[in-house]
Each structure stands twice: as structure tokens, then as C-alpha cells.
C-alpha positions in Angstrom: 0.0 0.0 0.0 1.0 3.6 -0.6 1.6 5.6 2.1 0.4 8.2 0.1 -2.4 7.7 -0.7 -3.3 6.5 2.4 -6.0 8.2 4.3 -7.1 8.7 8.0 -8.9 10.3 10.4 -7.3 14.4 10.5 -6.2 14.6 7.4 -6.7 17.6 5.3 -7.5 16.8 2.1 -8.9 17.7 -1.7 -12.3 16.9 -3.0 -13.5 16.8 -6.4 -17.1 17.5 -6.7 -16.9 19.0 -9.9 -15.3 18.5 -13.1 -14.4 21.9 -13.3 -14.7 24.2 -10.7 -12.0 23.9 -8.1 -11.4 21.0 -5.4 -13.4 21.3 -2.2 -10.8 21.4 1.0 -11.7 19.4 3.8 -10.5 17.7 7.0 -11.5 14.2 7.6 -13.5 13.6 11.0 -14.5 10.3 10.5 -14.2 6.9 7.8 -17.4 5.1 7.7 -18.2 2.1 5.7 -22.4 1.8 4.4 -24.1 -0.7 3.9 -23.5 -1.0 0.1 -19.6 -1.6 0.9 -18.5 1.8 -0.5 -16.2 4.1 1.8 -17.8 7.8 3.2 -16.2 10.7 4.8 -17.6 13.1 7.2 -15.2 15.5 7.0 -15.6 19.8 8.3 -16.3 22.2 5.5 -13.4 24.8 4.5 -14.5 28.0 2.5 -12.5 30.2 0.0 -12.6 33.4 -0.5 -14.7 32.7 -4.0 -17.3 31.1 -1.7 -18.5 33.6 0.3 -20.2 37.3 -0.1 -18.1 40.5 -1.4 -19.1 42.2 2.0 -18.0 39.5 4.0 -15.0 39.7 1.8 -14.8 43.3 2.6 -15.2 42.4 6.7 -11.8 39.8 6.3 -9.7 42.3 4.7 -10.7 45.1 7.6 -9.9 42.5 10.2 -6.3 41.7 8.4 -5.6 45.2 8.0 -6.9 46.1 12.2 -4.3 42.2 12.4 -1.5 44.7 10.8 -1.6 47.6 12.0 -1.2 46.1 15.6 1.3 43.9 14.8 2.9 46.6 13.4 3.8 45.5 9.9 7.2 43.9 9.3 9.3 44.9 6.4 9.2 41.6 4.6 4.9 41.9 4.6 5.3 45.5 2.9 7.3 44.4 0.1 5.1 41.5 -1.2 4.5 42.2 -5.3 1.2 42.3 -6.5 1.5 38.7 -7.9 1.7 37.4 -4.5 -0.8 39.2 -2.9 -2.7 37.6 -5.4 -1.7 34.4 -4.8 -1.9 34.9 -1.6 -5.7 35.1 -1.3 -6.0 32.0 -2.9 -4.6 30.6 0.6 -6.6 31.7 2.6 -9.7 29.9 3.9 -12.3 30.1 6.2 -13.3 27.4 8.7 -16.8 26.6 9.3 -18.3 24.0 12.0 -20.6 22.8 9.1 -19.9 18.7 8.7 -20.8 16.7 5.8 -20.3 13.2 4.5 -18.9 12.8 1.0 -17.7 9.6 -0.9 -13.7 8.6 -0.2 -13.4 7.7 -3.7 -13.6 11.8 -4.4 -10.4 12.5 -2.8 -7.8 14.1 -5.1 -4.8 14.7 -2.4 -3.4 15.7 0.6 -3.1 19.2 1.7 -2.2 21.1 4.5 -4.4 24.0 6.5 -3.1 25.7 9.8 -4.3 28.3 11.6 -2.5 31.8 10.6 0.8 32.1 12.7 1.9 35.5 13.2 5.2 34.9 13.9 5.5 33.2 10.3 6.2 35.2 7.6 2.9 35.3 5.0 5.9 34.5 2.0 6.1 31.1 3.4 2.7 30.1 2.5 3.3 30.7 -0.7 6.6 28.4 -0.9 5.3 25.4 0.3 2.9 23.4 -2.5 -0.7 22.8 -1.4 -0.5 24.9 2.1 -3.0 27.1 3.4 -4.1 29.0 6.6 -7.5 30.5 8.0 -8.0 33.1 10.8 -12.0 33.5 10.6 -14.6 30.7 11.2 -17.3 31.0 8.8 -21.3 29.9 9.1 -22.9 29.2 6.1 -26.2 29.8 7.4 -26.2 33.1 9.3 -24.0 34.6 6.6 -21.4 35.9 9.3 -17.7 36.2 10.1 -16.2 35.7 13.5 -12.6 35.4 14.6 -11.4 32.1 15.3 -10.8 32.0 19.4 -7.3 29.8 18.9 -4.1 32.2 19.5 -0.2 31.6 19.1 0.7 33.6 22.2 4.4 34.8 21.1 5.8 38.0 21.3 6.8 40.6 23.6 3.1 41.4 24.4 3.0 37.8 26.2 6.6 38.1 27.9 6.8 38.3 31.5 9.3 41.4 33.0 12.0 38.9 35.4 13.1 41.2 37.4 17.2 41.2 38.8 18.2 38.5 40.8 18.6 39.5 44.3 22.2 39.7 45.8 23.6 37.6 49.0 21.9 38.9 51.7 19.8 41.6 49.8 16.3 41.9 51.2 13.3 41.6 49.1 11.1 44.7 48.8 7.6 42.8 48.2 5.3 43.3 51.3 4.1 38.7 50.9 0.8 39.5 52.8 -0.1 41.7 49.6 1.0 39.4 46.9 -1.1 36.1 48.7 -3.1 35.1 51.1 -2.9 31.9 53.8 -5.0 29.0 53.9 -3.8 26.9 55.8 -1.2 26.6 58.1 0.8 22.7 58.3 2.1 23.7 61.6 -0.9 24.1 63.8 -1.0 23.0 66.8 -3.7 20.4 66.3 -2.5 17.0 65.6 -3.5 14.8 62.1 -6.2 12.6 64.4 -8.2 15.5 65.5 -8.0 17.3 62.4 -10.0 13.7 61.2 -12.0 13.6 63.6 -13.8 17.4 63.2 -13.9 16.8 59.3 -16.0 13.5 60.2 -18.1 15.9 62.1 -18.5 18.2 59.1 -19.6 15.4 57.3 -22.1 14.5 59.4 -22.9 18.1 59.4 -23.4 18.3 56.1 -25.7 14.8 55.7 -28.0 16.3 58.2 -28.5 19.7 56.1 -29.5 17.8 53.2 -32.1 15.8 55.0 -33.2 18.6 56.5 -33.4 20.6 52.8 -36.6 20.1 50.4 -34.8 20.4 47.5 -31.7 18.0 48.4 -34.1 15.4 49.4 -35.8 15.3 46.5 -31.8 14.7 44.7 -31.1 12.8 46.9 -33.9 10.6 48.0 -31.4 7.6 49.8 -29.2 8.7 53.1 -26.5 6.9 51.3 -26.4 9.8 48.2 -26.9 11.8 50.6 -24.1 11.2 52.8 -21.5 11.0 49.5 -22.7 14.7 48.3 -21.9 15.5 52.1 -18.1 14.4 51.5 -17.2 16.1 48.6 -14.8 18.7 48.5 -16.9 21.4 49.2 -17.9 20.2 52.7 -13.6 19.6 53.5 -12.9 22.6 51.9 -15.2 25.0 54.0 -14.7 22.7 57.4 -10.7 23.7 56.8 -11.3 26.8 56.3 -13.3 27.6 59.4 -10.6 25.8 61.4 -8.1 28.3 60.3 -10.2 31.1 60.5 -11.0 30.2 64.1 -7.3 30.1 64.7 -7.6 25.9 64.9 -10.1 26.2 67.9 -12.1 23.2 67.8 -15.0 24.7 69.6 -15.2 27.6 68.2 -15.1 26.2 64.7 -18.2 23.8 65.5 -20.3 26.3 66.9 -19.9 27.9 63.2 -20.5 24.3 61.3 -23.8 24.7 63.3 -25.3 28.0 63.8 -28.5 28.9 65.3 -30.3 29.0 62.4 -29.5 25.4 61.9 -26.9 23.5 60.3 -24.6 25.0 57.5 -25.4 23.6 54.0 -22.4 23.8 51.4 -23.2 22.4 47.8 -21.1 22.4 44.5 -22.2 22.6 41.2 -22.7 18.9 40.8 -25.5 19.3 42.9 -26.8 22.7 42.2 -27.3 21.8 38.3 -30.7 19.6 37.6 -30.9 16.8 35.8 -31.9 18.4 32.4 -29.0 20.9 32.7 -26.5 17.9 32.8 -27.8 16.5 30.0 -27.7 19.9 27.9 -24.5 20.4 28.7 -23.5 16.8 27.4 -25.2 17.6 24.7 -22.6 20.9 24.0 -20.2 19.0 24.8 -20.5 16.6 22.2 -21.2 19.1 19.7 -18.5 22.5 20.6 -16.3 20.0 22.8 -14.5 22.7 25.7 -15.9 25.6 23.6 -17.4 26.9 27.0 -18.1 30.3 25.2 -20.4 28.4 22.8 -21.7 26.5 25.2 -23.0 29.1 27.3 -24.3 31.3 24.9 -26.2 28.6 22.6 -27.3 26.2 25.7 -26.8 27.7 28.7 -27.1 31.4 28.8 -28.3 31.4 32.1 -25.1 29.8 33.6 -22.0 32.1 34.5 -18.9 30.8 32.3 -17.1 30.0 35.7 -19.7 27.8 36.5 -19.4 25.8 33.5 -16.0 25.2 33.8 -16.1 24.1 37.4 -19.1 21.4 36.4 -16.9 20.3 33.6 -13.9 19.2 35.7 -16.5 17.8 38.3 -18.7 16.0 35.7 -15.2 14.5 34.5 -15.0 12.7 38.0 -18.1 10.9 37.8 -19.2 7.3 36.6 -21.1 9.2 33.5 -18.2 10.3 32.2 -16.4 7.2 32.6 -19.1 5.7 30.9 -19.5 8.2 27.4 -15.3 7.5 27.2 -15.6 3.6 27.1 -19.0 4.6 24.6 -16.6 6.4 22.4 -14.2 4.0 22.3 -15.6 1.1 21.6 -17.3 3.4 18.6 -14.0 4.2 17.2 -12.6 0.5 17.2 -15.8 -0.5 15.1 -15.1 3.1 12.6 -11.9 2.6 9.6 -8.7 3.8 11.2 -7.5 4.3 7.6 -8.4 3.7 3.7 -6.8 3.8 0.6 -7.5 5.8 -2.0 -5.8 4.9 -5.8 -4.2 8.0 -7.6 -7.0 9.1 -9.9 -6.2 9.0 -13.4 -9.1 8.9 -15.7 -9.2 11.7 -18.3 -10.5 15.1 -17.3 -14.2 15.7 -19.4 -12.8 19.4 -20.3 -9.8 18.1 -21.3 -9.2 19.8 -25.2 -9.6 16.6 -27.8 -10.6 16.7 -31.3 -13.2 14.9 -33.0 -12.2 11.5 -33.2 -11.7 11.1 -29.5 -7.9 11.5 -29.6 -6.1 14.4 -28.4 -5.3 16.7 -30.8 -1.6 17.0 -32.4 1.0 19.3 -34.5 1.9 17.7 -37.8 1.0 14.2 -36.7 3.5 14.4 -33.6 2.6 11.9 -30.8 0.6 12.8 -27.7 3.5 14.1 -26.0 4.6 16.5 -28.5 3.0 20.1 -27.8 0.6 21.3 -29.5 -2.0 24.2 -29.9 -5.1 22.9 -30.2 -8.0 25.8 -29.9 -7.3 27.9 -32.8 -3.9 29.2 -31.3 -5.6 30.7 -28.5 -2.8 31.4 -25.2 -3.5 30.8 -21.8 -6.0 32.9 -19.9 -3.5 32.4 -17.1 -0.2 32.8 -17.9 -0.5 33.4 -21.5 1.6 30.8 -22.7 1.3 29.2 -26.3 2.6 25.8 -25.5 1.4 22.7 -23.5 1.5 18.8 -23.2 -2.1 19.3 -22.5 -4.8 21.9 -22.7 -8.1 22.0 -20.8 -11.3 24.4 -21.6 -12.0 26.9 -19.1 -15.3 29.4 -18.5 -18.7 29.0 -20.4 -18.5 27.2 -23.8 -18.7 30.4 -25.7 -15.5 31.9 -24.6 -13.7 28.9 -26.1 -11.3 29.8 -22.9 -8.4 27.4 -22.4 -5.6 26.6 -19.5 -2.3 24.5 -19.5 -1.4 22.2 -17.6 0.4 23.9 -15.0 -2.6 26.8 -14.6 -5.5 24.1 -15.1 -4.0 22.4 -11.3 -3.7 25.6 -9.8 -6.9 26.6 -10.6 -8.2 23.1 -9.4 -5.9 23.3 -5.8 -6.2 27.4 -5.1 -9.5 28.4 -7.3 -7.9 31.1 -9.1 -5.5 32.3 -11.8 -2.1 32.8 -11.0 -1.5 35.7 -12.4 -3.7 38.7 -11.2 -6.2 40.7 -13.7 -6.6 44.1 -14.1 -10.0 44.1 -12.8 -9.0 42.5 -9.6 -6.0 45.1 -8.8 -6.7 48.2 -6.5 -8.8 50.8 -8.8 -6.0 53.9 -7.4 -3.7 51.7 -9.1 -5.6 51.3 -12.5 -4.2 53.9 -15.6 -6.7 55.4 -16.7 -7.5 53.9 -20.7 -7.5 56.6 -23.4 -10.8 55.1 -25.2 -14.3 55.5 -23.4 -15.6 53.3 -21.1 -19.4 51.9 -21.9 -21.6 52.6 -18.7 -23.1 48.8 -20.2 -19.6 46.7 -19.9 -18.4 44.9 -17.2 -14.9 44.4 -16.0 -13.1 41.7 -17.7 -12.8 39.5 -14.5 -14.9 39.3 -11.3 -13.4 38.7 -7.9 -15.0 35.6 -8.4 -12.9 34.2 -11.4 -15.5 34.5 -14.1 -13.3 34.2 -17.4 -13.6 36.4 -20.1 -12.3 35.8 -23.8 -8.5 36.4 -24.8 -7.6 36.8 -28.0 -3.9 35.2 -27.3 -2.0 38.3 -26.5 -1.4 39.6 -23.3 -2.2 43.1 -24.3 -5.4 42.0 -25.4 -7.8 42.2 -22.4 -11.3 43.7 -23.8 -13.9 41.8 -24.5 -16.8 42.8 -27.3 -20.3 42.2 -26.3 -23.1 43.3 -28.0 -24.6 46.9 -27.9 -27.6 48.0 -27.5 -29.5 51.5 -27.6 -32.3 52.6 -24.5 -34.6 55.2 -26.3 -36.4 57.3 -23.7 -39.6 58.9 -23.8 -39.9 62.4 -24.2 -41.9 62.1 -21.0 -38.8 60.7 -19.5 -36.3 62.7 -20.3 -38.7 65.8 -19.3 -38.4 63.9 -15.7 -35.2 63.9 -15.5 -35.2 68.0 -15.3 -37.4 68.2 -12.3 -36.5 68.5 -8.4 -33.1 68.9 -9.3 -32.6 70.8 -5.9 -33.7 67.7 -3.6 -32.9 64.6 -5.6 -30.2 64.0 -8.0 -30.7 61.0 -9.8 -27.7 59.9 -10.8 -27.0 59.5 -6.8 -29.9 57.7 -5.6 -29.5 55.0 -9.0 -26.3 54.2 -7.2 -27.5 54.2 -3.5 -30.7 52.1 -3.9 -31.6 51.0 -0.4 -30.9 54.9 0.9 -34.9 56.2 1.0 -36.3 59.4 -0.6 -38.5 61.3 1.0 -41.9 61.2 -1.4 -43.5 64.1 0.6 -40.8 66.8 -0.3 -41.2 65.6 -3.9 -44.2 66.0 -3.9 -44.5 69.6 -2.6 -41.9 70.8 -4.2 -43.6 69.5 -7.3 -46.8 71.0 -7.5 -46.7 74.2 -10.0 -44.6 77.1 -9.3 -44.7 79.5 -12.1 -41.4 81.5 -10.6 -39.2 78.6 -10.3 -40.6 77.5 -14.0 -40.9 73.8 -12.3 -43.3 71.0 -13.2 -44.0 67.6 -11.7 -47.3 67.3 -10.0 -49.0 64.0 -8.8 -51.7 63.8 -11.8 -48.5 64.0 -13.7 -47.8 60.4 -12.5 -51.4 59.6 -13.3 -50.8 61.2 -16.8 -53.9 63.1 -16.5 -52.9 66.4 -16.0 -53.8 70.5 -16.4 -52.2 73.8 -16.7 -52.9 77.1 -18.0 -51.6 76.7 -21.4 -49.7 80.2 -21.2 -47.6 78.8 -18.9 -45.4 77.1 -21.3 -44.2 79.7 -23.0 -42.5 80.8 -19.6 -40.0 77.7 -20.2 -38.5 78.5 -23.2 -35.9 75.7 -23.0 -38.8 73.2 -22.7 -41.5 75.1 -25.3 -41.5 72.1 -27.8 -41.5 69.6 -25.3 -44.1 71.1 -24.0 -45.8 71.3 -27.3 -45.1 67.8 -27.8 -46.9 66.4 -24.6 -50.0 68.3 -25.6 -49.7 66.7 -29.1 -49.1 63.0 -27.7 -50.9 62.7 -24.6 -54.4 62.4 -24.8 -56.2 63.2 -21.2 -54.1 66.6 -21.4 -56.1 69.6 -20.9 -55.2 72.7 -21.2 -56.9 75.6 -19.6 -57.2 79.3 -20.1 -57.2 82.1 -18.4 -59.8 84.9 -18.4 -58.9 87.9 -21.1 -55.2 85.8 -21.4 -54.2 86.6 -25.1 -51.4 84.1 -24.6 -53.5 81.0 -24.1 -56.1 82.1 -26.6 -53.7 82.7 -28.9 -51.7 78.5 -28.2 
């Protein structure tokens, strides 16, 4: 067997659910076998930067620069090329806690994911073949970004200050009774028998509070529970402590074990928590593991984080515990500790072929020989000429092709590996002498969405087909009123900001100073005006004279003794 493609439990690896879009990265919880024989993977989902939204992509990049700036960014970060930081993204990932099962027989490879190291410098990502690192976890179904709570604690900021060692016979400055606080003192006068003999009595103590408590005897129904919560550490701890408080005075001390009130009750969180709140916790447990922050605010919000921690190492004492870790084990013996998985080598279906089913060839050379099959057409990535092998890229239409070396690197890091103009900084864009249409698009998304190359590098436009939006006279009259409260151009490019109707509205009604039109029967395109009117807009007179040609529920009225509107 290969130890390569051998396959286990913590593995990152490659999955190919696709033909061609890029592998899925994974790591590998768990090898199941079904029932039909065949091999399945639950593995935890990994995200690129493809995969997720443009603001969330927006979010990472403030959170790497905030990483930066207080890191204070070392020289070798500041002189990375454009080409890396390109290449760069395609490293990073995004963990989720999202688990699902896919078949073994889709792995494609080993890689390697590690949580972003700040003491590493970001160039050696890029050296080593099929690495990558996250910083953010990822949920797919609350569309959010959260940092990932794991941290390499190096650097000065986690450095303790040693002071000087002290010289022979130099005294120490530090006032002890400040810096701690005693407990306990080993040589108090009381011997090791009777120091037995009044934590017996605190047990006791303690058995006879529960009895005497509703609630504990409900827990506790039996004297013999009862007696075993009594001797926990809680009861010692607090007995102790009274001792030494009372300065080891046996009577004093057990006049305060039993009050007048009656006898002191001292519980821990094993028996504070019910029942149902053990077995939600158990629940988080299996499903964040020692995530207590998750824990406590997706089960237990009503439980202080210390509290959860102390049940934790408490519930790991008892028998149930005990219990759920023989469970688990005998579960793993009867899951596959490892499988093999045989290199994949069947043909790619967007591999470039010619008719006949062979691959295509120069002059009649074999297989091997390069050739340029595609009409001559470079590739989109690197803009070579010649490969042992070329594989369509993009839609069909594009007739878009990649080598061999660009086709794997778009199927390991989802990208291109050299960066496109439309995906470098806009400051850094010079400006192209021949107009821009308002209609074309750039020629690549952040999302890798190819676009035609002719073969040359220089070439990077692509021709799409024009098309001509003839407006109404009625619209472009529109377009000329409320210029003082809206401008249109703005709120087309801010379409969730809201405009305020009302001012539009009383701004529009008739004005004969201001020479401005755009009342609410205009809307309804049933309007009226004194027909003199017009001829005080005498940029807009055979518009005007247009509207009363073309729209049928215009009417026109006229003033009394106005020569003007008896003369339109």
C-alpha cells in the first residue's frame, strides 16, 4: 500500500465534486463504511474566498488590516509584489463548523491548512505546494464572520518582565501579605487525628443539612447519596477553612458548622445543576467540545462561564463520564482507522480533444509532443502558447483554455495565477485613453469569471453586444425636475438609501417662478395647466408642445382675457 495515498482520520485533504470548478478542502473527522460496501467521509467544511459574499470579503480584509496595523507590519509583509498578494488570497480559507459526509473515492490529495501564525512570515505560505491558513470561522447559514478564538501567544506582548536576581543577603522589597493570602497553616498546633475527627463531624454536618433541605431530598432521596454529596470537596474545603479562620479552635469552629439557624449547607455545582441541565450540557459538549463560550451562549445562557467550567472538571469525575469515554471507544474500534485511495487518473471531461476522441496533435507528432489545439488561443492564465495538454476553461462560448500547470492551480487554489486588471486596486488602475461603456463589465470578477483572450497579453477587452435605451420624451422631461432635492444619478447608485416622497411631492406642484413641473396627476398622466404657462419655459417650449400633441387626457386651460392661451 502507498503511504500516500493513504488516508485517516485528521487529514486535510482535496475533494472533487466537480469536473471543473476547483477541489473542495476538507479535513477528515471520520471513515465510515455503508451498507453498500463503498467508503464515506464526514469530513468539516473549508470556504475560499470565492465562496463567500463580497461584504464578507470586505469584513476579512478590515480585520487583516486592524491584524497589521497592531502587529505593526514587518518589512518583509510591505514588500510583497502584486503577484503574491494575489496568490496569496487564494490561501486563505475560512473554517466553518458545518460537517458533511462525502464519498472517499472523491479524494484528489493531501493538503495542508493551519491556523494563521503571526510569527510566520505570510511568503512562506506561498513556498510550500498545497498549504494554506484560515484566521476567521465561517457559518454558512447566518452569513457571518467571526474570529477564530485559537491564538499563538508569542511576542513581547506575552513576555513576563524577570526582574534582577537578588544579591547575597539583599532583602526583598515585596510586602508577601499583599502578593497572597494563607489558607492553611501545616504547623498548627492540632494533631493529624483530630483534624480527622472534626472533618467527620463536618460530614455529618453536612448529611443532616441535606435531609433537613426540600430540595436535596428530592436529589437525593437515599441517606447513602446523601451522605456521598456531604463528602465532597466542598464540605472539607469549607470545614478547613473555618478551622483556620478560628485560629484551629475546635470549639469555636463547630459552633460555626452549626449555627443557630440550623446547620450550614455547602453544595457544589454537581449538585446545584438539575438533571436536564447535565444533560444539555452533554449535549454541548459533544457538539462544541470545551468551547465553554459556545456552550454558554447557545445552551446555557443562564449559567455564568465559571460555573461551566467548574461542572466540567467535576462532571469528568463521575461514573457518567467514565461511561460516554468507554462509549466512544468502543465506537472508534468499530469506525476505519485508515483507507486507501488509488491516484485518480481517468481523463478530465474538459480536457481539449478533437473529433475522433484523440487528443489533438502538431503535424502528426505523438501525444506528448506540444501542440495548440484551440485555434492558437494562449493561456488565460499565464498566456503561454505551448502545453503537453490543454483544458477548456469558462462558459462554452468563450472557447477559454488553460495549460497544464494553470488548469492544477486553478483546481488546488481556485484562481488564476497571475492577477487581472480588474482585480488590482482601482488607485492603481491607468486610466484607458478610449471611453468606457456605462453597459460593460470588467473583464474578471473577484470571483474568477473568465472572459475571452484573444492570445495576447495586451489584449484584455472583451466585445459584447450593444444595445441602444430610447427614452420617452416624457422621460427625459423627468429627468429635469427637483433637481434641488434629488439628483438622480445618486440615488440610481444608493438604492436602499430612501427618498423622502413628501418633499417631492411639494416641491412639485406648480410654481410659475421657479418654472418647475412635476405634480401627482402628472404620475397619473392626466394632467392640467394654464396653457400660457409654457411659453415661460422657453428651453422646454416644444416639449411642452409635444406632450399636448401626444398625450391624450391633457387639458389645457385658459385664463380669463389671457391673449397668450387664446392665442396657443
Amino acid at each position: 500500500m502507498d503511504i500516500c495515498n493513504g488516508y485517516m482520520a485528521g487529514y486535510y485533504v482535496f475533494f472533487e465534486n466537480s469536473s471543473s470548478n476547483p477541489y473542495l478542502i476538507r479535513r477528515i473527522e471520520e471513515l465510515n463504511k455503508t451498507a453498500s460496501g463503498n467508503v464515506e467521509a464526514k469530513v468539516v467544511c473549508f470556504y475560499r474566498r470565492r465562496d463567500i459574499s463580497h461584504s464578507l470579503i470586505q469584513l476579512a480584509d478590515k480585520h487583516a488590516k486592524e491584524e497589521k496595523e497592531e502587529e505593526k507590519e514587518s518589512p518583509l509583509e510591505a514588500e510583497l509584489t502584486d503577484k503574491q498578494k494575489h496568490q496569496l488570497r487564494h490561501r486563505e480559507l475560512f473554517l466553518s463548523r458545518q460537517y458533511e459526509s462525502l464519498p472517499a473515492t472523491h479524494i484528489r490529495g493531501k493538503c495542508s491548512v493551519a491556523l494563521l501564525n503571526e510569527t510566520e512570515a505570510v511568503l512562506s505560505y506561498l513556498d510550500k505546494e498545497d498549504t494554506f491558513f484560515y484566521s476567521l470561522v465561517y457559518d454558512p447559514t447566518q452569513k457571518t464572520l467571526l474570529a477564530d478564538k485559537g491564538e499563538i501567544r508569542v511576542g513581547p506582548r506575552f513576555q513576563a518582565d524577570v526582574p534582577d536576581m537578588l544579591q547575597e543577603g539583599e532583602s526583598d522589597e515585596w510586602d508577601q501579605s499583599k502578593l497572597e493570602e494563607k489558607l492553611w497553616d501545616p504547623d498548627c498546633p492540632l494533631s493529624s487525628k483530630q483534624i480527622d475527627q472534626f472533618l467527620v463531624v463536618a460530614r455529618a454536618v453536612g448529611t443532616f443539612a441535606r435531609a433537613l433541605d426540600c430540595s436535596s431530598s428530592v436529589r437525593q432521596p437515599s441517606l447513602h447519596t446523601s451522605a456521598a454529596a456531604a463528602s465532597r470537596d466542598i464540605t472539607l474545603f469549607h470545614a478547613m477553612d473555618t478551622l483556620h479562620r478560628h485560629g484551629y479552635d475546635l470549639s469555636s469552629a463547630l459552633s460555626v458548622l452549626v449555627p443557630s439557624g440550623g446547620p450550614v449547607l455547602c453544595r457544589d455545582e454537581m449538585e446545584e445543576w438539575s438533571a436536564s441541565e447535565a444533560a444539555m450540557f452533554e449535549e454541548a459538549l459533544e457538539k462544541y467540545g470545551k468551547d465553554f463560550n459556545d456552550i454558554r451562549q447557545d445552551f446555557l445562557p443562564w449559567k455564568s462561564l465559571t460555573s461551566i467550567i467548574e461542572y466540567y472538571y467535576m462532571w469528568k469525575t463521575t461514573d457518567r463520564y467514565v461511561q460516554q469515554k468507554r462509549l466512544k471507544a468502543a465506537e472508534a474500534e468499530s469506525k476505519l482507522k485508515q483507507v486507501y485511495i488509488p491516484t485518480y487518473n481517468k481523463p478530465n471531461p474538459n480536457q481539449i480533444s478533437v473529433t475522433n476522441g484523440k487528443m489533438a496533435t502538431v503535424n502528426g507528432a505523438g501525444p506528448g509532443a506540444y501542440h495548440a489545439a484551440g485555434g492558437g488561443r494562449a493561456c488565460e492564465s499565464c498566456y503561454s502558447m505551448q502545453s503537453a495538454q490543454w483544458y477548456s476553461w469558462g462558459p462554452p462560448n468563450m472557447q477559454c483554455r488553460l495549460c497544464v500547470s494553470c488548469w492544477m492551480y486553478w483546481k488546488k487554489y481556485g484562481g488564476l495565477k497571475m492577477p487581472s486588471r480588474a482585480e488590482a486596486p482601482e488607485e492603481k488602475t491607468p486610466p484607458s485613453p478610449e471611453p468606457r461603456s456605462r453597459g460593460h463589465g470588467p473583464r474578471q470578477s473577484s470571483h474568477m469569471v473568465p472572459v475571452r483572450n484573444s492570445g495576447s497579453p495586451k489584449s484584455s477587452t472583451k466585445t459584447k453586444q450593444a444595445f441602444l435605451l430610447q427614452a420617452t420624451r416624457l422621460t427625459k422631461l423627468a429627468r429635469h425636475m427637483c433637481r434641488d432635492i434629488i439628483r438622480l444619478r445618486r440615488a440610481a447608485r444608493r438604492p436602499f438609501v430612501p427618498i423622502n416622497c413628501g418633499a417631492i411631492k411639494a416641491e412639485s406642484v406648480w410654481n410659475p417662478y421657479k418654472h418647475t413641473i412635476f405634480s401627482t396627476p402628472f404620475l397619473q398622466k392626466s394632467f392640467s395647466i394654464h396653457a400660457c404657462h409654457a411659453l415661460y419655459m422657453p428651453t422646454h417650449r416644444q416639449t411642452w408642445m409635444h406632450i399636448i400633441d401626444a398625450l391624450p387626457t391633457f387639458q389645457a386651460r385658459v385664463h380669463d382675457g389671457c391673449r397668450m392661451c387664446a392665442y396657443i
